[in-house]
C-alpha positions in Angstrom: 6.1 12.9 73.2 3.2 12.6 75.7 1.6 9.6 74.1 -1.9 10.3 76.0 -2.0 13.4 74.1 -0.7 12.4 70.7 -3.3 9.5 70.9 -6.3 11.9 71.7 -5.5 14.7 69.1 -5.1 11.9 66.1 -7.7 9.1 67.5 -11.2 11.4 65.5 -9.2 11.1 61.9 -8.3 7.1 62.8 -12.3 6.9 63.7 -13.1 8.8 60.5 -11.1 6.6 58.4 -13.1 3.6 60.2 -16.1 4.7 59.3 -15.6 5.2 55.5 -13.6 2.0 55.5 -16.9 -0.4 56.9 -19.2 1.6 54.3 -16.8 0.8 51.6 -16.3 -2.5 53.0 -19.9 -3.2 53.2 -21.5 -1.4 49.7 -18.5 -0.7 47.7 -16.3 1.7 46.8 -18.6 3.2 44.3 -21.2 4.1 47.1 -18.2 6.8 48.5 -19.1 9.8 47.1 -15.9 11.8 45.3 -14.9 13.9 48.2 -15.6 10.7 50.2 -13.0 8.8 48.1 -10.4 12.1 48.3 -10.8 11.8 52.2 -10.0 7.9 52.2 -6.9 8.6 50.5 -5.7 11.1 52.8 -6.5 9.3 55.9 -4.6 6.2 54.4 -1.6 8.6 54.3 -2.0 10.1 57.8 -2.3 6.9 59.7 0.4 5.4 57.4 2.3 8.0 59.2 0.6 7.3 62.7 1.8 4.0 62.2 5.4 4.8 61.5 5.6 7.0 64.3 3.9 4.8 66.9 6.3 2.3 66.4 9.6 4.5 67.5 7.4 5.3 70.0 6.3 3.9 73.7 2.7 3.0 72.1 1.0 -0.1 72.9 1.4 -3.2 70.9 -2.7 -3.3 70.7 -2.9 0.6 69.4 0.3 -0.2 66.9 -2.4 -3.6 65.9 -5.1 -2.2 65.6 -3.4 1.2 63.1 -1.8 -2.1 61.2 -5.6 -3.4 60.5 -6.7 0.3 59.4 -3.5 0.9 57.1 -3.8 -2.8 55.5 -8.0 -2.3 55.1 -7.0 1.4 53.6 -4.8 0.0 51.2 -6.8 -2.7 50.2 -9.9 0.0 49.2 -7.5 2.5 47.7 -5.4 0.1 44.9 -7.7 -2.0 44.0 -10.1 0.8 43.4 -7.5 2.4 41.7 -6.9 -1.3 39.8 -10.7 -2.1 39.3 -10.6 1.8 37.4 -7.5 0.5 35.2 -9.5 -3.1 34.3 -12.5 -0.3 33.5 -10.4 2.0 30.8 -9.0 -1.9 29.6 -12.5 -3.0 29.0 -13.8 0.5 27.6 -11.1 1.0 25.1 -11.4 -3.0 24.1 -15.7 -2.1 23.8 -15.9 1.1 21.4 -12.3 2.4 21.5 -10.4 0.4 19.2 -13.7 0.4 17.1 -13.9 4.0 16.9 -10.0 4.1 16.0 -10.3 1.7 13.7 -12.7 4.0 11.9 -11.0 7.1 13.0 -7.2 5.5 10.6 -9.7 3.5 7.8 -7.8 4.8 5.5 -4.6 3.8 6.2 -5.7 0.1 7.1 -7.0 0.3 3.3 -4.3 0.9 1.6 -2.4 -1.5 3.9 -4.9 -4.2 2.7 -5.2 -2.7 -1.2 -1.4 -3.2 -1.3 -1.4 -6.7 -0.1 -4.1 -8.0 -2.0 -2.1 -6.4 -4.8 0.7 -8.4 -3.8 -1.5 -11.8 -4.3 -3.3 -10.6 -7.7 0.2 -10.1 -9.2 1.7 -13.3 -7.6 -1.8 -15.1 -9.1 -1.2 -13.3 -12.4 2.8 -14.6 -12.6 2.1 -18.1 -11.3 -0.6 -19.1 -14.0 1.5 -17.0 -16.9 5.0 -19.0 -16.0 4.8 -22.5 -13.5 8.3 -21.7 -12.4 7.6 -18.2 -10.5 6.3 -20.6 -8.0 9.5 -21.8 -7.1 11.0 -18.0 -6.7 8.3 -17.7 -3.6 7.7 -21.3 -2.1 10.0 -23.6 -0.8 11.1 -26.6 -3.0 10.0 -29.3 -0.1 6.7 -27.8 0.0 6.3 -28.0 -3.9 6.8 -31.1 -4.1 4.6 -32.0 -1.2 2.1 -30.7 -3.3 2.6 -31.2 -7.0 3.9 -34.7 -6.3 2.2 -36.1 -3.5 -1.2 -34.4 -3.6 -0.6 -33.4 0.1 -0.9 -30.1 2.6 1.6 -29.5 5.3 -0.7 -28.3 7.9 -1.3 -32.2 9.6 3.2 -31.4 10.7 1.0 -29.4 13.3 -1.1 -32.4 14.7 0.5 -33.7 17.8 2.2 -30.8 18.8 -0.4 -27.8 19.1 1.2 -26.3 21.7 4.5 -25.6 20.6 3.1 -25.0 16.9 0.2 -22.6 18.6 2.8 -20.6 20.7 5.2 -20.5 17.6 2.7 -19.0 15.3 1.6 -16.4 18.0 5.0 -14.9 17.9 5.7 -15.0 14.0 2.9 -13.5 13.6 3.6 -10.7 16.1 7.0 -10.4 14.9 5.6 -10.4 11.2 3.2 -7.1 12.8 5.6 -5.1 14.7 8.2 -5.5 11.7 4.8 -4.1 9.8 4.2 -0.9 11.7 8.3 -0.3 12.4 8.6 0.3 8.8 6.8 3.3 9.1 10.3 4.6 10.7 11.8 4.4 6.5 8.9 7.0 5.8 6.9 3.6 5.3 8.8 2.2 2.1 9.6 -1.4 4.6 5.6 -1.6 5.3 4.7 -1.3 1.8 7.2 -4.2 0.8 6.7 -6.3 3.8 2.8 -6.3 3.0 3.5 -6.6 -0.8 5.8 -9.1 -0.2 3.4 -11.1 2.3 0.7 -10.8 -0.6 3.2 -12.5 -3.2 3.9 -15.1 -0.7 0.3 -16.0 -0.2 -1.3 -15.1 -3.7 1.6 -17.8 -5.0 1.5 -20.3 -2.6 -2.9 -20.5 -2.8 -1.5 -20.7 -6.9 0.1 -23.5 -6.2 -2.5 -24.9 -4.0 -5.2 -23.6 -6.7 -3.3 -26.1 -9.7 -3.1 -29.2 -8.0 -6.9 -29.3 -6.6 -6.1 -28.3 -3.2 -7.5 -25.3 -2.9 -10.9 -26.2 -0.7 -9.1 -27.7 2.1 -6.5 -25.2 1.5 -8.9 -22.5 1.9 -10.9 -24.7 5.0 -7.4 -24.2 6.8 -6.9 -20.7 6.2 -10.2 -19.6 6.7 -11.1 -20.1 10.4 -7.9 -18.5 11.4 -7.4 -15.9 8.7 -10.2 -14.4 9.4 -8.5 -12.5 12.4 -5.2 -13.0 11.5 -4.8 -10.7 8.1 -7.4 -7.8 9.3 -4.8 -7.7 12.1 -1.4 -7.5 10.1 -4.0 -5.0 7.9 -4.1 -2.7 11.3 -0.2 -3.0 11.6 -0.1 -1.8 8.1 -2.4 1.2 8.8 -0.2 1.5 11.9 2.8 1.9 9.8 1.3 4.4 7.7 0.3 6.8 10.7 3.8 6.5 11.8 5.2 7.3 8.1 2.6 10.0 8.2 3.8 11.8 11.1 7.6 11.8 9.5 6.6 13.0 6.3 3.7 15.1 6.0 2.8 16.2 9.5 0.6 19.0 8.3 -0.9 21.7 10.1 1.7 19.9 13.5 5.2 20.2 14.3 6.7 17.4 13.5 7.5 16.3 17.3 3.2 16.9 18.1 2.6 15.0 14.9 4.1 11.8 16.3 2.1 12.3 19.2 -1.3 12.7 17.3 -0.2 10.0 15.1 1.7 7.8 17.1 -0.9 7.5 19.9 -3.4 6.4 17.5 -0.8 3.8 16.2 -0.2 2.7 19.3 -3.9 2.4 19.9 -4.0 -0.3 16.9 -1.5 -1.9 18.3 -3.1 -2.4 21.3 -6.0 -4.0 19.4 -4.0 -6.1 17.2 -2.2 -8.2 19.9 -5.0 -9.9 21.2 -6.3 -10.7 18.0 -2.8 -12.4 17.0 -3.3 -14.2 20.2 -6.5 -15.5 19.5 -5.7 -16.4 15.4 -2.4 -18.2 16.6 -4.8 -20.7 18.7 -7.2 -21.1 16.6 -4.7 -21.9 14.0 -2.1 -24.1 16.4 -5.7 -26.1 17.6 -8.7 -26.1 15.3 -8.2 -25.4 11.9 -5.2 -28.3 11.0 -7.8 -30.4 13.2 -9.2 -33.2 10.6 -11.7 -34.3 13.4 -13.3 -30.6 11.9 -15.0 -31.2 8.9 -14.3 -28.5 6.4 -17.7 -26.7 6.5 -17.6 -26.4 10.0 -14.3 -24.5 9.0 -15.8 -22.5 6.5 -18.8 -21.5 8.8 -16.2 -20.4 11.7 -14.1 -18.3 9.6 -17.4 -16.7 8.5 -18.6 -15.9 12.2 -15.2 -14.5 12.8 -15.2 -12.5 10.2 -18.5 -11.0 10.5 -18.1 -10.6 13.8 -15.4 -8.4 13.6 -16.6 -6.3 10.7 -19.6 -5.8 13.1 -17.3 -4.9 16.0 -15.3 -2.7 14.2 -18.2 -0.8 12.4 -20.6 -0.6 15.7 -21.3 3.2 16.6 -18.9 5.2 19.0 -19.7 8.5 17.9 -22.3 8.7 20.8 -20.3 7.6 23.6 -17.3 9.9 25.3 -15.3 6.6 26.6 -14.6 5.3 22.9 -12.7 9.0 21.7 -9.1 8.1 21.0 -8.3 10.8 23.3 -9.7 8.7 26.4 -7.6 5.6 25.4 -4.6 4.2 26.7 -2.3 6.6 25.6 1.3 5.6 23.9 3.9 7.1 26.1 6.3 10.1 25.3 
């Protein structure tokens, strides 16, 4: 190969990919214009390939340099443009998408939360009618912490908020996917598992409820459960879709039915991990805290809560980003 030649013939396109390079470099990537951007990417490529080639080659250790400086300045502009336009679908599906599917699957996230609230009423409704119900549900150790010594068991977590934080975060995780798997048995294992959660907690804020615990009981719960049971309440919706697609997948095929339904359960998902994340800290850290004073409790679990009704309800009708169809998408 005359190296002369091939260095004149290829030496405009290394220019060409200079130039867009310093005005990317300089104002942005977002100041390329599209066919701009398509050309960046193709010169990357090219003198990749000059590269490769000029190093089985008799080519100067300066020209093999300086195509080493273009190639690593190309990739530099072309993946992290290509990451900063991932972190932009994150941060647009986490800003009206999971709103808008929340509203798009209310339905199924209400009858996950009318079945668990169920759960408690009944578990309320035993407990007062016959004392020894309690006992099916709750642990002996923790009755009698209660009924004989007066006493929570949230203050085990003082001391060690790091383990009992990280702990919680995964029950409850495990607690949700278990949740929204059930919707495999056609969703009979997420109707028990959030029945079943209801009777644990309607009995055990019974319990709680007879012995004049029930404000710092509630001072506990509150801060933390505020996030925490709207998101096992997703999971449950979750389920349903799932359960949904297997039984009645309606005017689909059954296969395009998981798709439609199972994207949109995967979308929950996607919402209902960070939220686990962020209950399980404020659980491991603030709300067994007793430098807190209970109000202070009380008011946070009330912020939280609002705060996510408002979050959830805000309007995404208007804007093409929020869609379900332009989320992240569960894979085949």
């Amino acid at each position: 190969m005359n190296i002369q030649r091939w260095i004149a013939r290829k030496e405009p396109s290394w220019k060409q990919l200079e130039t867009l390079l310093q005005k990317a470099e300089k104002k942005g990537i977002r100041s390329l214009t599209a066919a701009e951007i398509q050309s960046l990417s193709s010169l990357y490529r090219s003198v990749s390939a000059d590269l490769a080639r000029a190093k089985t080659t008799q080519a100067s250790q300066t020209l093999i340099h300086a195509l080493q400086g273009l190639t690593s300045r190309a990739y530099n502009q072309v993946y992290q443009g290509s990451r900063r336009q991932e972190w932009g679908k994150v941060w647009r599906f986490y800003r009206w998408g999971f709103p808008a599917v929340v509203q798009a699957t209310w339905a199924y996230t209400a009858l996950a939360t009318a079945l668990f609230l169920l759960g408690a009423l009944l578990a309320w409704w035993l407990a007062w009618r016959d004392p020894d119900f309690i006992a099916l549900i709750a642990p002996a150790s923790l009755i009698e912490q209660v009924r004989d010594r007066g006493e929570l068991w949230m203050g085990n977590i003082v001391g060690s908020e790091p383990l009992a934080s990280s702990g919680i975060m995964v029950n409850n995780l495990v607690v949700s996917f278990r949740v929204i798997a059930g919707g495999i048995t056609g969703g009979l294992l997420t109707t028990w598992a959030l029945f079943f959660n209801g009777i644990m907690i309607g009995a055990i804020a019974t319990l709680v409820g007879q012995n004049n615990l029930a404000y710092p009981f509630w001072a506990f719960v509150f801060p933390h459960g505020a996030l925490e049971l709207p998101a096992i309440f997703f999971a449950g919706g979750a389920g349903f879709l799932i359960a949904r697609a297997l039984l009645f997948p309606g005017q689909y095929r059954r296969v395009d039915a998981f798709k439609v339904y199972g994207t949109q359960a995967a979308q929950l998902v996607y919402g209902i991990v960070p939220m686990l994340v962020i209950a399980g800290t404020i659980e491991g850290f603030f709300s067994p805290n007793p430098i807190v004073p209970a109000p202070l409790k009380y008011l946070a679990g009330l912020l939280l809560l609002i705060g996510l009704i408002t979050y959830c309800g805000q309007r995404t009708t208007d804007r093409p980003s929020a869609r379900p169809s332009a989320m992240p998408q569960a894979e085949d």
